[in-house]
C-alpha positions in Angstrom: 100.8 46.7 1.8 99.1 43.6 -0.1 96.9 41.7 1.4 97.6 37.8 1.2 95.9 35.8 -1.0 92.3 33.7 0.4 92.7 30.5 1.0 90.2 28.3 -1.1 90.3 25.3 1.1 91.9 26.2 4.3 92.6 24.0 7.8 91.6 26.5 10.3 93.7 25.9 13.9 91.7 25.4 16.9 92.5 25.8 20.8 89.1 24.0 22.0 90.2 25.2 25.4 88.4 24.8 29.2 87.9 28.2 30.0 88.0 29.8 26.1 88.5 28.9 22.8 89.9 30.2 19.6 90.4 29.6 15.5 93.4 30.8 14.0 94.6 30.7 10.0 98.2 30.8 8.7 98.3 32.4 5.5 100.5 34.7 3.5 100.9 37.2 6.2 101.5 34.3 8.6 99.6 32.8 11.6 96.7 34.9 13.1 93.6 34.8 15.3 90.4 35.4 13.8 88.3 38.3 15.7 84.1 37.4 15.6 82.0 40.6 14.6 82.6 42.6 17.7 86.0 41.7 18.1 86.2 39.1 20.3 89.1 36.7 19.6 88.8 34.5 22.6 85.4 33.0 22.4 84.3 31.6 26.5 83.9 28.3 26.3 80.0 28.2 27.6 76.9 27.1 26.2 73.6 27.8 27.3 70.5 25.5 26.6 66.9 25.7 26.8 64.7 22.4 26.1 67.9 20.2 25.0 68.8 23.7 22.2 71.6 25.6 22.6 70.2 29.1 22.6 73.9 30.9 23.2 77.3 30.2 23.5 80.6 32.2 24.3 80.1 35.5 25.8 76.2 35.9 25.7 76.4 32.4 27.6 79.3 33.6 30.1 77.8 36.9 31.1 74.3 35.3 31.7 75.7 31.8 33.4 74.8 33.2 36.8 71.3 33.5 36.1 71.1 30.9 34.0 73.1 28.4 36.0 71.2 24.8 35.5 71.2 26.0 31.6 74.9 26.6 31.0 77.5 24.4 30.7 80.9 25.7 31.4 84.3 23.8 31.5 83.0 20.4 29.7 86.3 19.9 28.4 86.8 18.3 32.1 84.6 15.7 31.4 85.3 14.8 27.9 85.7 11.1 27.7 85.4 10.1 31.5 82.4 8.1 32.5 79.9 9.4 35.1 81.6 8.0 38.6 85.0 9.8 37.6 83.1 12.8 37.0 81.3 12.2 39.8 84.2 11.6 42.1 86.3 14.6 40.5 83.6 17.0 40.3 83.8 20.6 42.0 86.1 22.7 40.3 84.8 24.7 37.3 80.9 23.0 38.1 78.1 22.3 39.3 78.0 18.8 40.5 74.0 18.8 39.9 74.4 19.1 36.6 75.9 15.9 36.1 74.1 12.6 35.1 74.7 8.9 33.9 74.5 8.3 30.1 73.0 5.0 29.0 76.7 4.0 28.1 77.6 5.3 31.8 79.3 8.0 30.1 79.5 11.2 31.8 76.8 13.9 31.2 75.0 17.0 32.0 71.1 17.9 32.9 70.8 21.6 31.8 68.1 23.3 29.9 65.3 20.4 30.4 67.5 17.9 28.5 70.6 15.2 28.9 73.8 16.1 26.9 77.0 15.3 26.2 80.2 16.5 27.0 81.3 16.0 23.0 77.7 17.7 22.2 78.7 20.9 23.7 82.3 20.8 22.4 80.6 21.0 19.5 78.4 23.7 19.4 81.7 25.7 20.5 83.7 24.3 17.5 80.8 24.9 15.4 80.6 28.7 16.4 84.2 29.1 16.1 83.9 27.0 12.0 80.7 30.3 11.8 83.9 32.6 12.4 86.0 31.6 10.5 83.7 31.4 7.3 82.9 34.9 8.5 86.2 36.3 8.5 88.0 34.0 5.2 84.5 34.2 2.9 85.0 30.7 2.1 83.6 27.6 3.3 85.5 25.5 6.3 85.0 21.9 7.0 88.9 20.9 8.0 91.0 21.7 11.7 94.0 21.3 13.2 92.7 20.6 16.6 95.0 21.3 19.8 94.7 18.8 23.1 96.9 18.6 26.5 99.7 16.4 26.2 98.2 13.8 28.9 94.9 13.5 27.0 94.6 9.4 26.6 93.5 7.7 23.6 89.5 8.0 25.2 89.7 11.9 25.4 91.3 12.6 21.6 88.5 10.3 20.1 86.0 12.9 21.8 87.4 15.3 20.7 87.6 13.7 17.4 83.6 13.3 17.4 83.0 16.3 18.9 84.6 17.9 15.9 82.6 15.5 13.9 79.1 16.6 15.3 80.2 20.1 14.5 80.8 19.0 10.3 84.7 19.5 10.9 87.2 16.9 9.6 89.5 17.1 12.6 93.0 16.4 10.2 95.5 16.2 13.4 95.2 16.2 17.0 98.2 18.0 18.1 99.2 18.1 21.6 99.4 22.0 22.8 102.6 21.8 24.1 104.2 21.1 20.8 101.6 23.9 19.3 102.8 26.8 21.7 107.0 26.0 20.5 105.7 26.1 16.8 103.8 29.4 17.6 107.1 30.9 19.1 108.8 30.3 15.6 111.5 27.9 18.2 114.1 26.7 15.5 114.7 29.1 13.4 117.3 30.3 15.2 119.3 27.9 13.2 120.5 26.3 16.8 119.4 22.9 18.6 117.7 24.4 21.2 116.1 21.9 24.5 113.0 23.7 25.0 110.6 23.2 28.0 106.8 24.1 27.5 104.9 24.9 30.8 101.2 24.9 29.7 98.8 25.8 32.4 95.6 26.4 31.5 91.7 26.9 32.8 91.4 23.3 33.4 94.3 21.3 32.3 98.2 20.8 33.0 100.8 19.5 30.5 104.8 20.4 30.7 107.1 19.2 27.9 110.9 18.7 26.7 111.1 19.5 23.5 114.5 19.3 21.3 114.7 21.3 18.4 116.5 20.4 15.3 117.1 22.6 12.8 116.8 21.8 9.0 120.5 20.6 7.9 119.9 22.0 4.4 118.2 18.7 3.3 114.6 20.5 2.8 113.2 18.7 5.5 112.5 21.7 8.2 113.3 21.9 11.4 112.9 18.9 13.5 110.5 19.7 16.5 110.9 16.4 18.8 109.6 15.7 22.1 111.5 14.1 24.8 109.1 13.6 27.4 105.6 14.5 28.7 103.9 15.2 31.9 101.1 16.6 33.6 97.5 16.7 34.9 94.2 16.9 32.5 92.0 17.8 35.8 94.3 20.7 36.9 93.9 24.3 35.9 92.7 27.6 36.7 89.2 26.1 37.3 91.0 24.7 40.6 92.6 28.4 41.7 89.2 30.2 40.9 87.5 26.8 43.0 89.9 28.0 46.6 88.6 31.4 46.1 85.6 31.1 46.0 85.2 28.5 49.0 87.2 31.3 50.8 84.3 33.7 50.0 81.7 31.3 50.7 83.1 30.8 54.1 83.5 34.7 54.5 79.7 35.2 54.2 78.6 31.4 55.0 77.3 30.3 52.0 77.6 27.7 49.7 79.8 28.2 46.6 77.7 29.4 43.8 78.2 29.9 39.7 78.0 33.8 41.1 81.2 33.1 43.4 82.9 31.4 41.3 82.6 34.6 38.4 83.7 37.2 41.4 86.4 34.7 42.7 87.9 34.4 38.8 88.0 38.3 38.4 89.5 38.5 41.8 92.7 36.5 40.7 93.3 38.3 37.4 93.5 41.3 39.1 96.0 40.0 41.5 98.3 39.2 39.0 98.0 43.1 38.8 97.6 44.5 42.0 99.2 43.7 45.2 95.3 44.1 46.8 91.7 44.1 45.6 88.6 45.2 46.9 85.7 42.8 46.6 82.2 42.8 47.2 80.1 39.8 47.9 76.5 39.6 48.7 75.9 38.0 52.0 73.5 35.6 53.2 71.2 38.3 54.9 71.1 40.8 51.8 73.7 42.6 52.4 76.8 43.0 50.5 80.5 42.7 52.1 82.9 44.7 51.9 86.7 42.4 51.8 89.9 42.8 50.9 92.3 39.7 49.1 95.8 40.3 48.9 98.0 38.4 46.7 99.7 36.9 49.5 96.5 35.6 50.6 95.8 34.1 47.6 99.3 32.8 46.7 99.1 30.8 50.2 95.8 29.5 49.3 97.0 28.4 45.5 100.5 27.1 46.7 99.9 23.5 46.7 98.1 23.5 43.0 100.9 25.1 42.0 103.7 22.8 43.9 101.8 20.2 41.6 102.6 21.1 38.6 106.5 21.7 39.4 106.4 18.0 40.4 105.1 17.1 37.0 108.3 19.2 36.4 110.4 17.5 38.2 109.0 14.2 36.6 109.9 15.3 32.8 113.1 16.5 33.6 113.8 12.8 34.5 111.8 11.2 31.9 113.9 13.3 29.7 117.5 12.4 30.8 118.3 15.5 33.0 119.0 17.6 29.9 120.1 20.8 29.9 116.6 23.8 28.9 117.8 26.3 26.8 114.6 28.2 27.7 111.1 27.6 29.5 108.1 29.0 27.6 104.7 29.4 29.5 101.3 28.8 27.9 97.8 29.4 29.2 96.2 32.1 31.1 96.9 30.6 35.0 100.8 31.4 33.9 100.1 35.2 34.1 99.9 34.9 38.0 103.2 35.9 39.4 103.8 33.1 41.7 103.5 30.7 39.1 106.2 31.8 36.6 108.4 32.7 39.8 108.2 29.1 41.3 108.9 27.8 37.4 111.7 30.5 37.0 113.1 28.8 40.0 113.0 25.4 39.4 114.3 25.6 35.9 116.8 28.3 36.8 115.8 30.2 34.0 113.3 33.2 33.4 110.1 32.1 31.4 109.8 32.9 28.0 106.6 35.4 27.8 107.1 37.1 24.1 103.2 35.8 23.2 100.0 36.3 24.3 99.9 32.5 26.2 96.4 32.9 25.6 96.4 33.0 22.1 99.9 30.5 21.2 98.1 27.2 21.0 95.9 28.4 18.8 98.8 30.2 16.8 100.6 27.0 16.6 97.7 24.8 15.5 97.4 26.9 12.6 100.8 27.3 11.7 100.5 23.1 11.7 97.8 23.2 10.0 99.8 25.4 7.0 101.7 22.8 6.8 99.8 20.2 6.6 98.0 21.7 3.9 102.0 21.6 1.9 102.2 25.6 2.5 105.4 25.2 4.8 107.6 22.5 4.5 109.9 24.0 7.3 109.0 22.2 10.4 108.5 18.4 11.3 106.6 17.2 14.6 107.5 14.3 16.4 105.0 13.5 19.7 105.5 11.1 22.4 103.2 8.4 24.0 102.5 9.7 27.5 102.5 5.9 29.4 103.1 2.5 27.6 101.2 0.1 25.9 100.7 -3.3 25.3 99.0 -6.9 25.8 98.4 -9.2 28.7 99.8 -12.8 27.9 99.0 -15.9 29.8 99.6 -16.2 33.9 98.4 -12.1 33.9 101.9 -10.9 32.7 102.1 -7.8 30.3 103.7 -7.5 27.3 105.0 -4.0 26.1 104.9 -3.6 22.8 105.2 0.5 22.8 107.1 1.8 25.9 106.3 5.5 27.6 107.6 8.6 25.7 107.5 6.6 22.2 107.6 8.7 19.3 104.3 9.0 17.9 103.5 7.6 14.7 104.7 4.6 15.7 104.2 1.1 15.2 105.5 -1.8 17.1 105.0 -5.9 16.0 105.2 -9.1 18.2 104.4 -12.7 18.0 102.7 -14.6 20.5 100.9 -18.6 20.6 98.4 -20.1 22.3 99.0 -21.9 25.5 96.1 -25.0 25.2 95.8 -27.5 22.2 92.9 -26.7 19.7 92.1 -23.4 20.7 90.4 -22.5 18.2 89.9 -18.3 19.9 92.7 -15.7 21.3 91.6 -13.1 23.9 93.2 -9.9 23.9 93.4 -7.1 26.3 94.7 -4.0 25.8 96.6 -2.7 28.4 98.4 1.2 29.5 100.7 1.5 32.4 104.1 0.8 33.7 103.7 -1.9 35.7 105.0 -5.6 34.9 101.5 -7.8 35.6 98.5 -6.8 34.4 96.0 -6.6 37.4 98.2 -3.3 38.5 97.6 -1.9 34.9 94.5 -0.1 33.1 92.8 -2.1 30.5 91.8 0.2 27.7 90.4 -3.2 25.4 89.3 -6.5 25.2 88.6 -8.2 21.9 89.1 -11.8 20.4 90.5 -13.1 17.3 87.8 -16.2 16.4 88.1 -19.0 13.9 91.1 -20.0 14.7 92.1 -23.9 13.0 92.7 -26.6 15.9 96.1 -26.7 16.6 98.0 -28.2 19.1 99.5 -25.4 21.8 102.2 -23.2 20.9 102.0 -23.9 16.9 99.7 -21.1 16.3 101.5 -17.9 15.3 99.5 -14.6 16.4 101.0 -11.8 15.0 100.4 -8.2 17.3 100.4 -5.1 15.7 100.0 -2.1 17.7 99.8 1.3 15.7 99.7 5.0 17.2 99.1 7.1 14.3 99.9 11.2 14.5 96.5 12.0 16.5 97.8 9.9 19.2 95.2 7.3 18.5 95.6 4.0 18.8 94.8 0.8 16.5 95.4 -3.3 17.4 95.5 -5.7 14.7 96.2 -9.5 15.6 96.4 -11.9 12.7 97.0 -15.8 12.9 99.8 -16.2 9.9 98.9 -19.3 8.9 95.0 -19.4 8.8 95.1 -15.4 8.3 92.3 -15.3 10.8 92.2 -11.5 12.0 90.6 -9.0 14.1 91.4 -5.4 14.9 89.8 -2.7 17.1 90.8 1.3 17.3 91.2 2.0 21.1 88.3 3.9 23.0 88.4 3.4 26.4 84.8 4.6 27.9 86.8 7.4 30.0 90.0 9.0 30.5 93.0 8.6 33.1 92.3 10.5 36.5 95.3 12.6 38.2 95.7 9.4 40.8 95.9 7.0 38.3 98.8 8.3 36.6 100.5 9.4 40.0 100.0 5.8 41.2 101.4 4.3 38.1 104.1 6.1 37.5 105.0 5.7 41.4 104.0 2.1 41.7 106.1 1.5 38.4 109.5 2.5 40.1 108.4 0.9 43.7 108.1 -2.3 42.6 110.0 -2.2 39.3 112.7 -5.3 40.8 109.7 -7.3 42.4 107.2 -6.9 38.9 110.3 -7.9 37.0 110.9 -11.3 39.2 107.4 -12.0 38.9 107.1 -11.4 35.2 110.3 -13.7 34.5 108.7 -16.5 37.0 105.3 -16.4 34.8 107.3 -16.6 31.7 109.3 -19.9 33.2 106.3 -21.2 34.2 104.2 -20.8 30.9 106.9 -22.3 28.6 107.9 -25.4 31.2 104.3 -26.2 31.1 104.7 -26.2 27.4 107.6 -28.3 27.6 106.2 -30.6 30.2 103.3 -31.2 28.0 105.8 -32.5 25.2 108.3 -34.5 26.5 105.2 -36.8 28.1 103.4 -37.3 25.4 107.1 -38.1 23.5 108.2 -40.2 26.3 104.5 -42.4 25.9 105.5 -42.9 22.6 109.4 -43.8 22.6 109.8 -45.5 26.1 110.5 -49.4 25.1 113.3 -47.8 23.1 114.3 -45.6 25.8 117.1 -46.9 29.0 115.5 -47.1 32.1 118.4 -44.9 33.7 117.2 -42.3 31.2 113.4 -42.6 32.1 114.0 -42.4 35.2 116.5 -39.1 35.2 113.5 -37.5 33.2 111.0 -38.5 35.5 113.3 -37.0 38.3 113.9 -33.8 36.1 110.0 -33.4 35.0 109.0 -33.5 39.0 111.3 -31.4 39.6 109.5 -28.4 37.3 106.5 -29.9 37.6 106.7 -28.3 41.2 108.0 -25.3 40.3 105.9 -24.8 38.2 102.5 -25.3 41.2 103.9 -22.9 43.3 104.5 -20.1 40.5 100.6 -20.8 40.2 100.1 -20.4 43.7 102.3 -17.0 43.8 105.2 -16.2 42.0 106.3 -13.7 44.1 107.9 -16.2 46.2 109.9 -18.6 43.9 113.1 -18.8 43.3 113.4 -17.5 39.8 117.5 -18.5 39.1 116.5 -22.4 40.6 113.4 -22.1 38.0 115.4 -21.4 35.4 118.1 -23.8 36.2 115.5 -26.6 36.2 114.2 -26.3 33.1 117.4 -25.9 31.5 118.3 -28.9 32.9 115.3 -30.6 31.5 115.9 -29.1 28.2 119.7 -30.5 27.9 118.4 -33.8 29.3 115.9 -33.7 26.8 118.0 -33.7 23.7 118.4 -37.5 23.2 114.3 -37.4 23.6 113.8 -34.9 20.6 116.5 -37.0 18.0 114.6 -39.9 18.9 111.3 -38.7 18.5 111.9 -37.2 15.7 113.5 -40.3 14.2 110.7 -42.2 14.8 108.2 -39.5 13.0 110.3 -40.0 9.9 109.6 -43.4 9.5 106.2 -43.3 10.1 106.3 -41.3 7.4 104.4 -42.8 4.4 106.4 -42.4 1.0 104.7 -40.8 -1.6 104.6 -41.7 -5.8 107.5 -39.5 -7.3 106.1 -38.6 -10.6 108.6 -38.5 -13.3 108.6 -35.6 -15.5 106.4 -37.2 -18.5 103.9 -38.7 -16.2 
């Protein structure tokens, strides 16, 4: 048997996981993991440090992270992107709350080995060992990825990732949700069938569940069409959080606080209960001596239940998001799906038993690389199309939001808008970037805030801002607002200082459908109230100009008509909730029809104040 050809410029695919990592290479013999010298293809995703160095990382740092447990950092992908009080609020699972610390930014970060680092920093001295692997194992140098994230990673937690693959001298080509990486691992498609597949991806400390449909090529060259329907799940839920029960069961047991030690004993505990029906454990106890316990897996199942109830909520959730379609099949990804309760809860739910051909330790990694073979034009058989987990869009005057890219968008996309200004001669917009469901834009969260300055005095509503938002393929987003007719611009790529927490995204996706008929009312009532202001503002400075040539009758009907929405308008100010939005609406309409004759007339009379200009002949 031949060997396949070396790649001379390869894109490695990396699963930069919680708990372990891995690189992976599609080649000639097709996707693979790469082993390190003694073997090891799943590298622990620990680093220990000494004096602000990192002195080991992967299994010399996991074995020794007991005794050195101020000096290793394990699980940092839990606090890529989030600033200190989320971490600080969400810390416990997977950690030592000690560790953590305040960047100057306010960024989360962690004290270990005498220095302050960052999350990113110690993603990157994993992706950097796993880059020394790969040049190992292909002889040739790497400096490009295909780099795997959960689904539910926001726009924050890629653009760690991104710079944490940066700091480690990798070119991070495409983030590529892992989801979508485990269905291109398990070769979905070529079946030559539409297939609706859903992708249950539980992992050491993240939760993502997808709907994939599946397309296959129709003989135009274009692959098979990989397209997600929906996305759901949890980046601060994993098997940190079982390991995390256990081991505050043990610490009761001997009355002790949970330790790094525990932790270790409590993890090894629940792999071999997806084994055994009992283990034996021993734990030292607070007086020296060791105790002797038995777990069962019923004991453990009762204490894991509601983590994993979660996650067949977020279930429930994509199902709906995704129209109630019928799953051809359910595959399971990530190393918390080997537990027996787990895939017999998601066997049950989705009526179908889980799809465990691979390893689901190794399949993101698998599917990154099988991306990244395609990226580099190797395979031209598959096509990914990835969602936007929660919408995105603008706040516009009176606190309103604008959606320009709705939830479950496929991603690249791009969505365009016009908007004005609300207040003669301004000569600056403000803009703020907002992500949620809801209608008004104090109930959503505000990823930016940045102004387009220089803007020509004009008087309000002549101005024409022009809104581009732009996801590309990493899931990243870009604004761009330009003023069409002075060409004034201003753009910024989206970085919010930290991530989405569990109860953010429960509460806006809840909140959205509680109040979905009261945020609409209120969001048609600010609209009313910004364009009869607007409107207002007009037909009194016209009705200054033209009233000797106006009837009295007519003033006066105006005058009636303008007091009318003039009030309206004060007590959509005061709170919208509580006006009348059909009686709004009919009152300005009936202002605008009454002010027809006003308009003719005014604009009569700007035509004749017209000066006429010199025609010039053709010889002159």
């Amino acid at each position: 048997m031949s060997l396949p050809e070396p790649l001379s410029d390869p894109i490695v695919g990396i699963d930069l996981g919680t708990t372990n990592s891995l690189v992976a290479i599609c080649d000639g013999a097709g996707p693979r993991v790469l082993c390190n010298e003694v073997g090891e293809r799943m590298i622990p995703s620990a680093v220990r440090y000494s004096q602000g160095v990192a002195v080991a990382v992967g299994s010399a740092a996991r074995r020794a992270a007991a005794e050195y447990a101020c000096d290793t950092v394990m699980s940092a992908k839990r606090l890529m992107g989030r600033s200190f009080e989320e971490a600080r609020a969400r810390a416990g699972a997977g950690g030592d709350v000690s560790q953590l610390c305040a960047s100057a930014r306010g960024l989360a970060a962690l004290r270990v080995g005498g220095a302050e680092v960052l999350p990113q920093e110690v993603a990157a001295v994993i992706l950097r060992e796993l880059r020394r692997i790969a040049e190992l194992q292909l002889g040739v140098t790497v400096h490009r990825a295909v780099i795997t994230v959960p689904a539910y990673f926001d726009d924050g937690q890629r653009q760690a990732t991104r710079d944490a693959a940066r700091i480690a001298g990798l070119d991070a080509v495409r983030i590529v949700n892992e989801p979508t990486a485990a269905a291109l691992a398990y070769g979905i498609g070529s079946r030559g069938r539409a297939e609706t597949i859903a992708v249950y991806d539980f992992g050491g400390g993240t939760f993502d569940v997808s709907i994939l449909q599946v397309i296959p090529d129709d003989g135009s060259g274009d692959g098979d069409l990989f397209r997600v329907l929906a996305t759901a799940g949890d980046t601060h839920l994993g098997g940190d959080d079982l390991d995390d029960e256990l081991a505050q069961y043990f610490a009761r047991t001997v009355g002790a606080a949970p330790s790094r030690a525990l932790r270790d004993l409590a993890e090894s505990t629940k792999i071999a209960l997806s084994l055994h029906a009992h283990v034996d454990v021993e734990i030292d106890g607070v007086l020296g001596k060791p105790l002797q316990k038995r777990v069962t897996r019923l004991e453990f199942e009762a204490m894991i239940r509601p983590w994993v109830h979660k996650t067949i909520d977020a279930c429930a959730r994509v199902v709906r998001d995704a129209g109630s379609v019928s799953i051809d099949r359910v595959v399971m990804v990530g190393g918390s799906t080997r537990i027996p309760l787990v895939r017999q809860l998601v066997g049950e739910f989705f009526d179908r038993e889980p799809y465990t051909a691979l390893d689901p330790d190794l399949v993101v990694a698998l599917g990154a690389a099988v991306q990244a073979s395609v990226l580099r034009g190797d395979r031209r058989d598959v096509l990914l199309l990835d969602v936007i987990p929660l919408s995105l869009g603008i706040e516009t005057v009176g606190g309103a939001v604008a959606k320009l890219l709705t939830r479950n968008a496929m991603i690249p996309a791009r969505a365009t808008e016009l908007f004005s200004t609300s207040v003669d001669n301004q000569t600056s917009v403000r803009l703020q970037v907002l992500q949620g469901e809801r209608e008004m834009a104090c109930d959503c969260r505000s990823l930016a805030t940045f102004e387009l300055r220089g803007l020509p005095a004009m008087p309000a509503g002549i101005p024409q801002v022009e809104v581009v938002f732009l996801v590309d393929a990493n899931g990243v987003l870009h604004v761009t607002a330009v003023e069409r007719r002075s060409g004034c611009r201003a753009s910024v790529q989206v970085v919010p200082a930290y991530g989405l927490t569990t109860d953010e995204i429960e509460r806006i996706e809840r909140e959205s459908l509680v109040h979905a008929r009261a945020d609409m009312h209120q969001h048609r009532v600010v609209d009313l109230a910004v364009n009869s202001a607007l409107d207002i503002k007009w037909i009194d400075e016209a009705l200054r100009k033209t009233r000797s040539e106006l009837t009295g009758q007519y003033v006066a009907s105006l005058e009636g008509l303008l007091t009318q929405l003039r009030s309206f308008v004060e007590q959509a100010r005061a709170n919208a909730r509580d006006v009348d939005a059909n009686a709004f609406f009919a009152a300005k309409d009936a202002l605008d029809r009454a002010s027809v004759h006003l308009h003719e007339l005014s604009i009569a009379r700007s035509l004749r104040e017209i000066p006429l200009a010199h025609m010039k002949g053709p010889h002159e």
